[in-house]
The first five atom37 places (N, CA, C, CB, O) and aatype in JSON, in Angstrom:
{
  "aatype": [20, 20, 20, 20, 20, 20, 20, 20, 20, 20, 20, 20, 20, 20, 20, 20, 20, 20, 20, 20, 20, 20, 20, 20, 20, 20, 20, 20, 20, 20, 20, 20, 20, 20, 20, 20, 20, 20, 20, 20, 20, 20, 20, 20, 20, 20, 20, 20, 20, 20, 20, 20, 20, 20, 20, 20, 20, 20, 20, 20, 20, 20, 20, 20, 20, 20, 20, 20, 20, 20, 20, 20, 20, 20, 20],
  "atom_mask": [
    [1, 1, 1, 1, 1],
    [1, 1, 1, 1, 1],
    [1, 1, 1, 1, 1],
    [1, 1, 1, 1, 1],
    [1, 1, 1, 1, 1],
    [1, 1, 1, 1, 1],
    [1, 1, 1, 1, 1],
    [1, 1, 1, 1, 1],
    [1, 1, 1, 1, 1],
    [1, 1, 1, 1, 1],
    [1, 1, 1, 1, 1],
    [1, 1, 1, 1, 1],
    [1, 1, 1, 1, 1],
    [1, 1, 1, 1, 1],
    [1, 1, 1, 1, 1],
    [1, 1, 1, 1, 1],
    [1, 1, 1, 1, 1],
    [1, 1, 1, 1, 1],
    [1, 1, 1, 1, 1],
    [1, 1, 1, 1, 1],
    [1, 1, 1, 1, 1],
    [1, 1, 1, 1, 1],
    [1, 1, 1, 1, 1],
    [1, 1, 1, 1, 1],
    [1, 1, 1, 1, 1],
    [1, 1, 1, 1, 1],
    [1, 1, 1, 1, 1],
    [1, 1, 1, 1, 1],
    [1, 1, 1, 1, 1],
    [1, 1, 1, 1, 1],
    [1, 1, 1, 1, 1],
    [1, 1, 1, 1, 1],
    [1, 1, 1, 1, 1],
    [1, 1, 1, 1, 1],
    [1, 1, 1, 1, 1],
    [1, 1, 1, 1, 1],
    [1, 1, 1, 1, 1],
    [1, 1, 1, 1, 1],
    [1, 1, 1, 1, 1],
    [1, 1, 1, 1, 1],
    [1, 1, 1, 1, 1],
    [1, 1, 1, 1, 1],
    [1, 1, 1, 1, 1],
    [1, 1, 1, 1, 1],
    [1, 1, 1, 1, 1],
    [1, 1, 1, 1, 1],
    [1, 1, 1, 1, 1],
    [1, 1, 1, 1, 1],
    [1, 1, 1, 1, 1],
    [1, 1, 1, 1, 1],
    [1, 1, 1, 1, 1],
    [1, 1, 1, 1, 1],
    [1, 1, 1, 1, 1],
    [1, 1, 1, 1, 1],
    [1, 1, 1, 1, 1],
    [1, 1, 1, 1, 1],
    [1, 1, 1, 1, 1],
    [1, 1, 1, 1, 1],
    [1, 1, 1, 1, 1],
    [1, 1, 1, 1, 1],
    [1, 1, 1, 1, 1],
    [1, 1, 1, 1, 1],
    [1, 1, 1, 1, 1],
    [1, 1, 1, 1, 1],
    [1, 1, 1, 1, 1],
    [1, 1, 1, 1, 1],
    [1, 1, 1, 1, 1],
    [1, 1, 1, 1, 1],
    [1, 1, 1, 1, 1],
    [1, 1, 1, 1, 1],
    [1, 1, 1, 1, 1],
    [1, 1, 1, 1, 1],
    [1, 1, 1, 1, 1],
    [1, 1, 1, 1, 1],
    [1, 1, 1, 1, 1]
  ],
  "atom_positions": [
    [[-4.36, 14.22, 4.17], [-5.07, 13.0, 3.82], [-5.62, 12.34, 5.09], [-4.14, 12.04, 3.06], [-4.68, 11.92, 5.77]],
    [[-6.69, 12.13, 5.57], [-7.44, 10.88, 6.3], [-7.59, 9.76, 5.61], [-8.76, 11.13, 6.72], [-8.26, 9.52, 4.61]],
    [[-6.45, 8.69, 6.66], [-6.31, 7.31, 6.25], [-7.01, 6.72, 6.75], [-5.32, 6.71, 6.36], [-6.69, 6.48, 7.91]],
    [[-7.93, 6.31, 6.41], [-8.63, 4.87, 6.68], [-8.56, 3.7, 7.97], [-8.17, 4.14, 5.61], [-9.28, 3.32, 8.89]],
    [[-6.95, 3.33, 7.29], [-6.65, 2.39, 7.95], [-5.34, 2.24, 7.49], [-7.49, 1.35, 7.89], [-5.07, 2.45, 6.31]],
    [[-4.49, 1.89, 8.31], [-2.94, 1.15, 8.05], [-2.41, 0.06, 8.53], [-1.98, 1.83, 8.39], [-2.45, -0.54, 9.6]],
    [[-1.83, -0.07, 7.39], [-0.81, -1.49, 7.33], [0.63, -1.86, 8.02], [-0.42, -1.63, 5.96], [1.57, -1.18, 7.6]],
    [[0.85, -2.53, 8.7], [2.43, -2.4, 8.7], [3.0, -3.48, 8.73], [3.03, -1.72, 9.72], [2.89, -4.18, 9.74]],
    [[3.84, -3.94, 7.53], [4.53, -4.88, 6.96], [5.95, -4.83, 6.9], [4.11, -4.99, 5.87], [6.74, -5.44, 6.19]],
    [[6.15, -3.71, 8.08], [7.65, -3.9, 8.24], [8.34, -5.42, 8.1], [7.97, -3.36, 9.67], [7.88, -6.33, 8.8]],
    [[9.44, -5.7, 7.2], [10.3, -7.03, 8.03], [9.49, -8.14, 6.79], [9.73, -7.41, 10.35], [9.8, -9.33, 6.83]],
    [[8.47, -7.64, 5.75], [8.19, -8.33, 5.22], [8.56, -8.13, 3.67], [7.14, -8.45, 5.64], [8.62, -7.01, 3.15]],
    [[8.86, -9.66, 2.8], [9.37, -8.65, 1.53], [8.24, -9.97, 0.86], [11.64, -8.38, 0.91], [7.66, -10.97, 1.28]],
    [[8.4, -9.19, -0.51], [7.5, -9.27, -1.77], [7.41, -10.71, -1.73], [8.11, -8.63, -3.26], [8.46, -11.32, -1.58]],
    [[6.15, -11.47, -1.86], [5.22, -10.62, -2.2], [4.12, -10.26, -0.72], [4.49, -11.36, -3.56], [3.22, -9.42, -0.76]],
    [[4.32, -10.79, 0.05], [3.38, -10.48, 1.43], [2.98, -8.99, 1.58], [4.24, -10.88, 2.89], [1.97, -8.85, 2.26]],
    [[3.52, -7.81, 1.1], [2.95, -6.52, 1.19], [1.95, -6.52, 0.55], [3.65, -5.52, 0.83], [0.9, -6.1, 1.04]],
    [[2.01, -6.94, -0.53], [1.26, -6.92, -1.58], [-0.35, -7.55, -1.43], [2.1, -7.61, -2.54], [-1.41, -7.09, -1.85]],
    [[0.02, -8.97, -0.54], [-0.93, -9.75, -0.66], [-1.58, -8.99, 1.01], [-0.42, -11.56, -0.91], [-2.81, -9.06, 1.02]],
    [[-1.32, -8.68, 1.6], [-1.74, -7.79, 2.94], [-2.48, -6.67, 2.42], [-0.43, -7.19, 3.88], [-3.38, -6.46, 3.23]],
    [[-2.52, -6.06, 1.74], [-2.72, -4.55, 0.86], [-4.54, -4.97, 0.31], [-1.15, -4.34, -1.01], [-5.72, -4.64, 0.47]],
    [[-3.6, -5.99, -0.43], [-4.88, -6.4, -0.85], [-6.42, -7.2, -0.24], [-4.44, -7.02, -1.64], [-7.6, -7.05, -0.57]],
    [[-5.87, -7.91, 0.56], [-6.82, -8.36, 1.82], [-7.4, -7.63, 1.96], [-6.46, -8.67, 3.01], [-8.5, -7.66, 1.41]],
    [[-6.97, -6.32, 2.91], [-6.94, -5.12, 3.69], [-8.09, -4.04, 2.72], [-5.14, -4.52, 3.82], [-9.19, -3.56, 2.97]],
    [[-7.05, -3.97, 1.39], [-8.54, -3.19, 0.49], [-10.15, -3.72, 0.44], [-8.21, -3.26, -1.19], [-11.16, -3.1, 0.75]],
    [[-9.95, -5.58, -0.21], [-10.98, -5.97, 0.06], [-12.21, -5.85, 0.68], [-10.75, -6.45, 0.23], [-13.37, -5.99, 0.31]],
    [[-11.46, -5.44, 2.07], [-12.46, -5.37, 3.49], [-12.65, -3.69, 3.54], [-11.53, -6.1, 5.24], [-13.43, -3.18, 4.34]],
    [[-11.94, -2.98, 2.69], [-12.7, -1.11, 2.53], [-14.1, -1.3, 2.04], [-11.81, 0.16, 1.1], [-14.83, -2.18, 1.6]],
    [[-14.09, 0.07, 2.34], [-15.16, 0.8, 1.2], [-14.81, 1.32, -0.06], [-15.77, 1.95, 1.72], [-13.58, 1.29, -0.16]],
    [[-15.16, 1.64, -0.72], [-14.89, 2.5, -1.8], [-14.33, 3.83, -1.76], [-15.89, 2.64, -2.37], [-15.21, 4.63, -1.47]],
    [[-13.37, 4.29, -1.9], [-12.76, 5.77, -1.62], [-12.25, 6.02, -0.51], [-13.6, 6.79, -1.71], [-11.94, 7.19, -0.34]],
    [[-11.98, 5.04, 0.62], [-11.56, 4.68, 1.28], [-9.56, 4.73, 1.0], [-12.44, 3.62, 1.37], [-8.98, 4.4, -0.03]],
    [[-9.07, 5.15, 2.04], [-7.59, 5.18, 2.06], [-6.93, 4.38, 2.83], [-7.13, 6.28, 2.35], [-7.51, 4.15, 3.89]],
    [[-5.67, 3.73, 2.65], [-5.17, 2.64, 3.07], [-3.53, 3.14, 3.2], [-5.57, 1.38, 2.04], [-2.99, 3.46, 2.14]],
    [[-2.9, 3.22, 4.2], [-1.29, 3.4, 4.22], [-0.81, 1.97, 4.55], [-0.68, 4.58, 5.44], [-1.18, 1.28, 5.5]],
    [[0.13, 1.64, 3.54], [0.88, 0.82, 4.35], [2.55, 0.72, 3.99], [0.19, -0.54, 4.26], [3.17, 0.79, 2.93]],
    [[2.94, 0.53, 5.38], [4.39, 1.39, 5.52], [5.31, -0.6, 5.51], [4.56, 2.87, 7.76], [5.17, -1.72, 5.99]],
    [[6.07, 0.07, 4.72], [7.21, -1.36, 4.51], [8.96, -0.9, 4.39], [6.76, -2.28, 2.7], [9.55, 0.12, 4.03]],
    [[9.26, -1.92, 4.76], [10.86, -1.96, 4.38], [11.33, -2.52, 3.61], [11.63, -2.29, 5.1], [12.55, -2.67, 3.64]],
    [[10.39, -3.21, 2.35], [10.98, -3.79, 1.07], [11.56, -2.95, 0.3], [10.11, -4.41, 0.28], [10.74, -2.11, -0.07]],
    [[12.37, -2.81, -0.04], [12.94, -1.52, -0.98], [12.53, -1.61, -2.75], [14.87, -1.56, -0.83], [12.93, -0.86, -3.64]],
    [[11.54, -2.88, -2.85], [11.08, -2.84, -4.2], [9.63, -2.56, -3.96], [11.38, -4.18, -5.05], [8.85, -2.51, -4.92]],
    [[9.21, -2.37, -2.65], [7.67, -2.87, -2.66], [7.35, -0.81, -3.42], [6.74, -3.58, -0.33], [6.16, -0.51, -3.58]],
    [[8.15, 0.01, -3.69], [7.43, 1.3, -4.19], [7.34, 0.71, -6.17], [8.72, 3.16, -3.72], [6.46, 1.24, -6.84]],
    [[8.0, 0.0, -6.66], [7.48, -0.59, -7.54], [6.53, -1.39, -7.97], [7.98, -0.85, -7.73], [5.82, -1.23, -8.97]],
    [[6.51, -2.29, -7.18], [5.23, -3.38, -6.83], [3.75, -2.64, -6.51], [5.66, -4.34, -5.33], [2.64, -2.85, -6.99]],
    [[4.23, -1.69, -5.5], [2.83, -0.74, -4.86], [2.4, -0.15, -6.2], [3.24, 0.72, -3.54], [1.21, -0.37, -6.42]],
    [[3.2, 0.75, -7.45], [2.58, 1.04, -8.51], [1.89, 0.04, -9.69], [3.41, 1.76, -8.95], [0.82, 0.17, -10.29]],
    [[2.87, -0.96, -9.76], [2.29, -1.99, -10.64], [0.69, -2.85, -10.0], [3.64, -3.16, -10.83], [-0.29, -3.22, -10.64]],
    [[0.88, -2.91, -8.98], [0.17, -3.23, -8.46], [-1.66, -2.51, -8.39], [0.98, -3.27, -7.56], [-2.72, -3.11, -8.62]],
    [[-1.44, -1.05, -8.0], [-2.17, -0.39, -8.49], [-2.97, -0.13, -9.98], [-1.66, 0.24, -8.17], [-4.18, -0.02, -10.13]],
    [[-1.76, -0.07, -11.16], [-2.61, -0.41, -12.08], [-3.11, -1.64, -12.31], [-2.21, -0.09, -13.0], [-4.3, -1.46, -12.57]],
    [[-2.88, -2.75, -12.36], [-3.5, -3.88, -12.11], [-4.65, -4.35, -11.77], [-3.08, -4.23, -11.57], [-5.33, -5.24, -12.28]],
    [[-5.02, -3.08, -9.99], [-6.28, -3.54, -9.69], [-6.81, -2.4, -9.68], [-6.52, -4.34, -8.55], [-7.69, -2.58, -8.84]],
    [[-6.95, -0.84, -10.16], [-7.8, 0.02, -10.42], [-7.83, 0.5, -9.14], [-8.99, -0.4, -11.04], [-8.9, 0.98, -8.78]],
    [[-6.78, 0.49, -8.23], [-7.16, 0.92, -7.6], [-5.79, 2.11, -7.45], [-7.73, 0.0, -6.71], [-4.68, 1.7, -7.77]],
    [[-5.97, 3.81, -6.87], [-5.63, 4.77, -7.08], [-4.19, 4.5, -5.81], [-6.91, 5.9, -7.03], [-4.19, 4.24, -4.6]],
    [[-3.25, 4.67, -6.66], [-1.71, 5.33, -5.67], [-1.87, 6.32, -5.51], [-0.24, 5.41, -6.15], [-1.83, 7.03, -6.51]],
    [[-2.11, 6.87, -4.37], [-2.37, 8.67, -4.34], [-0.75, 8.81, -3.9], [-3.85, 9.51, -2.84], [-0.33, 9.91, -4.27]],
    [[-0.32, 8.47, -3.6], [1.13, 8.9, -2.5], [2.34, 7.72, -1.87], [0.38, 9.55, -0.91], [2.12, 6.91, -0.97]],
    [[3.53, 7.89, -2.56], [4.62, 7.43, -2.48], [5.32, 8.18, -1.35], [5.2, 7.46, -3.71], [4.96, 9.33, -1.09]],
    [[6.37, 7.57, -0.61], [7.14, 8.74, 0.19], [8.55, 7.09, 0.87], [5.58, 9.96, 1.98], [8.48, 5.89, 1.15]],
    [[9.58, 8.2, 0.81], [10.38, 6.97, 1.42], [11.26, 7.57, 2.73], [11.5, 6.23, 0.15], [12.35, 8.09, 2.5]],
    [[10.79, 7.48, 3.98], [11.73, 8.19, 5.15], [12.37, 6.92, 5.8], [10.78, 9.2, 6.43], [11.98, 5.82, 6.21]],
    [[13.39, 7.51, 5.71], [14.93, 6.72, 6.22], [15.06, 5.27, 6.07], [15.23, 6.89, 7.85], [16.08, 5.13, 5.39]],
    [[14.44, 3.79, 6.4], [14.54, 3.38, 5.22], [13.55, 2.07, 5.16], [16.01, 3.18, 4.88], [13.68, 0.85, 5.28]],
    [[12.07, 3.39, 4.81], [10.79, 3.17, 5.32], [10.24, 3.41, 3.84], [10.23, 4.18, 6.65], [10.98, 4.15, 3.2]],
    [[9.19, 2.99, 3.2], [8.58, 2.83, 2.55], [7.29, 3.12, 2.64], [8.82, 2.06, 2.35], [6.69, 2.16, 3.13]],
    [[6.54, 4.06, 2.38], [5.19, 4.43, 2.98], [4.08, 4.66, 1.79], [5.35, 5.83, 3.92], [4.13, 5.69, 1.12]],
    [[3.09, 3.66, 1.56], [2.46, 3.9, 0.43], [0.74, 4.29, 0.84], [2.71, 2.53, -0.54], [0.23, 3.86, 1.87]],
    [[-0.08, 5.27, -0.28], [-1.49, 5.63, 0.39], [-1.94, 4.9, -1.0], [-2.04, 7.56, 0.83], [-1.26, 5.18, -1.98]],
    [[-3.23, 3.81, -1.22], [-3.65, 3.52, -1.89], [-5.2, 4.0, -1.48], [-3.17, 2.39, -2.11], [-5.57, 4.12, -0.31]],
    [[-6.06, 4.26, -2.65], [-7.59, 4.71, -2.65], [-8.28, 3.64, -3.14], [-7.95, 5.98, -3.52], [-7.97, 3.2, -4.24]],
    [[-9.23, 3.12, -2.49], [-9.71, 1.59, -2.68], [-10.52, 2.16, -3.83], [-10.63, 0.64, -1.28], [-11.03, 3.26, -3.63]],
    [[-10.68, 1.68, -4.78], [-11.68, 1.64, -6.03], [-13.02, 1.14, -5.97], [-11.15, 0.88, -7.02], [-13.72, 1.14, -6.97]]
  ]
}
């Protein structure tokens, strides 16, 4: 995958990932990829709900050690 651009919201919990994500998409392009890596341990729920919400594509979940790493596709 070629990301775009990334986020890092370590140290931050819900809802600030969320609202960072979204900023951040705003300012994409369209089809455009976005990582952003967190240590909320709910934000891989939020990152999906979230996604359907705004149409925009979760391509990729992943959780290393106790990291949270999400790829969203700007719509």
């Amino acid at each position: 995958m070629n990301i775009d651009k990334e986020l890092d919201t370590r140290g931050l919990n819900c809802p600030l990932p969320i609202l960072k994500a979204k900023k951040a998409l705003a300012a994409m392009e369209s089809g455009q990829l976005l990582r952003v890596v967190s240590t909320d341990a709910g934000s891989t729920r939020d990152f999906q709900a979230f996604a359907k919400q705004t149409g925009n594509d979760l391509m990729d979940q992943q959780t290393v050690g106790n990291e949270f790493i999400h790829v969203l596709k700007r719509r």
